[in-house]
C-alpha positions in Angstrom: -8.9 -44.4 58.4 -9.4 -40.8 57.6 -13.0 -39.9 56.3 -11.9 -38.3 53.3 -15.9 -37.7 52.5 -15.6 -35.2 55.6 -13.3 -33.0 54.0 -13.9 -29.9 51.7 -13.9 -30.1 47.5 -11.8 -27.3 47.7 -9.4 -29.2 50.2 -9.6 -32.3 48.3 -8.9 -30.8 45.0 -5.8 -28.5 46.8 -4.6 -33.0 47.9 -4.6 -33.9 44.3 -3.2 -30.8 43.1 -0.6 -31.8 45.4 -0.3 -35.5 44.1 0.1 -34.0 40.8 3.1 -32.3 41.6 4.6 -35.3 43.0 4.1 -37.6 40.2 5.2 -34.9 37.5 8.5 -34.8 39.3 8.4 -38.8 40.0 7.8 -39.1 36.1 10.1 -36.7 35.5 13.1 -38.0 37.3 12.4 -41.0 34.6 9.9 -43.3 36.2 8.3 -44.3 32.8 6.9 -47.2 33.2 3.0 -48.3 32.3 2.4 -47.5 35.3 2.8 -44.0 34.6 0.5 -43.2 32.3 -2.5 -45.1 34.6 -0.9 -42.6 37.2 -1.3 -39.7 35.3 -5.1 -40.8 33.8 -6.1 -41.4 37.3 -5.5 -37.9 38.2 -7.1 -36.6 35.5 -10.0 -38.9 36.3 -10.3 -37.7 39.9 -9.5 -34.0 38.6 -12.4 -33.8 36.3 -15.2 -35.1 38.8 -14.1 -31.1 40.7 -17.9 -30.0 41.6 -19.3 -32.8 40.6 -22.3 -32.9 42.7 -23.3 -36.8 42.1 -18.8 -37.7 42.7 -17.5 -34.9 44.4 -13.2 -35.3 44.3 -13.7 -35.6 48.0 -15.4 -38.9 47.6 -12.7 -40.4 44.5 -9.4 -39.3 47.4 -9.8 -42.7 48.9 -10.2 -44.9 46.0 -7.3 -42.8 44.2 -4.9 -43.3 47.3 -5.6 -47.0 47.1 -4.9 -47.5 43.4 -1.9 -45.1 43.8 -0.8 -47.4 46.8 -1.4 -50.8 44.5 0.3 -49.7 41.7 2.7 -47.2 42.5 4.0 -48.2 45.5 6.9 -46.0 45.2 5.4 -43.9 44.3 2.9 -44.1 47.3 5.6 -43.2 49.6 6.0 -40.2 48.5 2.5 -38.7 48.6 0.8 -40.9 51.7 1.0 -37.8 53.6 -1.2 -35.8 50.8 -3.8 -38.6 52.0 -3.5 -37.9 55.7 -5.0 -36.0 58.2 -1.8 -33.4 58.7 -2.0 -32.7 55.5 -1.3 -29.2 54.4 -3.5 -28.0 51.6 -1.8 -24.2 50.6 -4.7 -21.5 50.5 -5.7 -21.1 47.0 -8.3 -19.4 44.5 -10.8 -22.5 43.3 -12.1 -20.9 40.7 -8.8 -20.4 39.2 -8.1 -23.7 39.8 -11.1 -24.8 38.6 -10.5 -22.7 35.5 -7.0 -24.6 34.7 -8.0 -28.2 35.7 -9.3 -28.8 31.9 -5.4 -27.7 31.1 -3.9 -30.2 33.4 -6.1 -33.0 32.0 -5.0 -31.8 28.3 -1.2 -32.0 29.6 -1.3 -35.3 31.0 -2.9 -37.2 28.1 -0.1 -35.4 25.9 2.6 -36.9 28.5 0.8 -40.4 28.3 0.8 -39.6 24.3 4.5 -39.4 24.7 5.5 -42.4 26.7 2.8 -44.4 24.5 4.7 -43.4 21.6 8.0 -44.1 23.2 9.2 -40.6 23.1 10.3 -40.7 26.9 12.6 -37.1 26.6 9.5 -35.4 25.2 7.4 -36.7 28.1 9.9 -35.7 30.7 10.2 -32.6 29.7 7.0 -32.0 29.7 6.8 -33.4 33.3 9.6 -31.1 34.2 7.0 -27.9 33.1 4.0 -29.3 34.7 5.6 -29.9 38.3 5.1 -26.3 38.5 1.9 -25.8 37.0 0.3 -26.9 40.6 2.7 -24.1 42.7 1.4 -21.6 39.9 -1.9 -22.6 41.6 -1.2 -22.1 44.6 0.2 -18.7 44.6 4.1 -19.4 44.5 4.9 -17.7 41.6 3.1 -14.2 42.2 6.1 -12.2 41.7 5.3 -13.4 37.7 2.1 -12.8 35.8 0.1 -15.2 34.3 2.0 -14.5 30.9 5.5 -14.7 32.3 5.1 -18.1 34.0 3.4 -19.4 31.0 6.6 -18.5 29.0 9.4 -19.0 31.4 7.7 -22.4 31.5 5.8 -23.5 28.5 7.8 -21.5 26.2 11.1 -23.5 25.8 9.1 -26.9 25.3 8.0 -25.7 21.7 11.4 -24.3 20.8 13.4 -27.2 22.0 11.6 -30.0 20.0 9.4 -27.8 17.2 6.2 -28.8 18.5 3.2 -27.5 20.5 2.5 -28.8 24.1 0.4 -26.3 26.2 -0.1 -23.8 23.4 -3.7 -24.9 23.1 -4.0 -23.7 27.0 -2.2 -20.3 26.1 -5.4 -18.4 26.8 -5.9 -19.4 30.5 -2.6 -17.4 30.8 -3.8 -14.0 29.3 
């Protein structure tokens, strides 16, 4: 078993980022169920203890991969590796990580809002957005600013259904 506990929190939090991607896509590609929404508030779970001196992320990766592997066992296919000792964590800036982790949260509880409410297109569009919001993080959209990934991604979801989703996070883009 590898000793997640022996890993950095800034490699740890680059693992979930990359769970994170995998489940907006999974979500995305329609895999609504319950499930999902557990998925997506266990993320945000292990996101917000980032730093967190008493439950440092690097101590939450093992009990996350075995919920993820209980519940999701499709889904568990697709991101053991993230959980692995070959895993490759992408360099990236932590504190702007750490500045957009409260966004992420924000996003996934109005995804689980959506598929509570029924409102399945809603949520997977809004899963098709946030499967880049972790590559934004790790550098692969440089050649944009901050302002043009936030429109060339964010932008469309209020004009296609007339409501806000990551408007509230606007700022983190400026």
């Amino acid at each position: 078993m590898f000793g997640f506990a022996k890993i950095s929190e800034k490699n740890a939090l680059g693992r979930v980022l990359l769970v994170c991607a995998e489940a907006y896509k999974w979500i995305g590609s329609g895999n609504l169920q319950t499930d999902a929404r557990r998925l997506l508030d266990g993320l945000s779970k292990v996101l917000s203890h980032y730093k967190d001196e008493k439950e440092p992320i690097s101590e939450l990766l093992k009990p996350l991969k075995l919920e993820i592997k209980a519940m999701h066992k499709p889904f568990y296919a697709k991101v053991k590796k993230c959980f692995g000792r070959g895993c490759f964590v992408p360099e990236f800036d932590s504190d702007k990580a750490n500045r957009h982790i409260p966004a992420i949260i924000f996003a996934n509880d109005r995804i689980c809002a959506k598929i509570t409410n029924g409102e399945t297109d809603k949520a997977k569009t809004m899963c098709d957005a946030m499967k880049s919001y972790p590559g934004y993080i790790f550098g692969e959209f440089g050649a944009l600013s901050s302002e043009q990934f936030y429109d060339l991604v964010f932008g469309f979801f209020p004009k296609l259904y007339g409501e806000e989703f990551m408007e509230p996070m606007e700022c983190l883009f400026k």
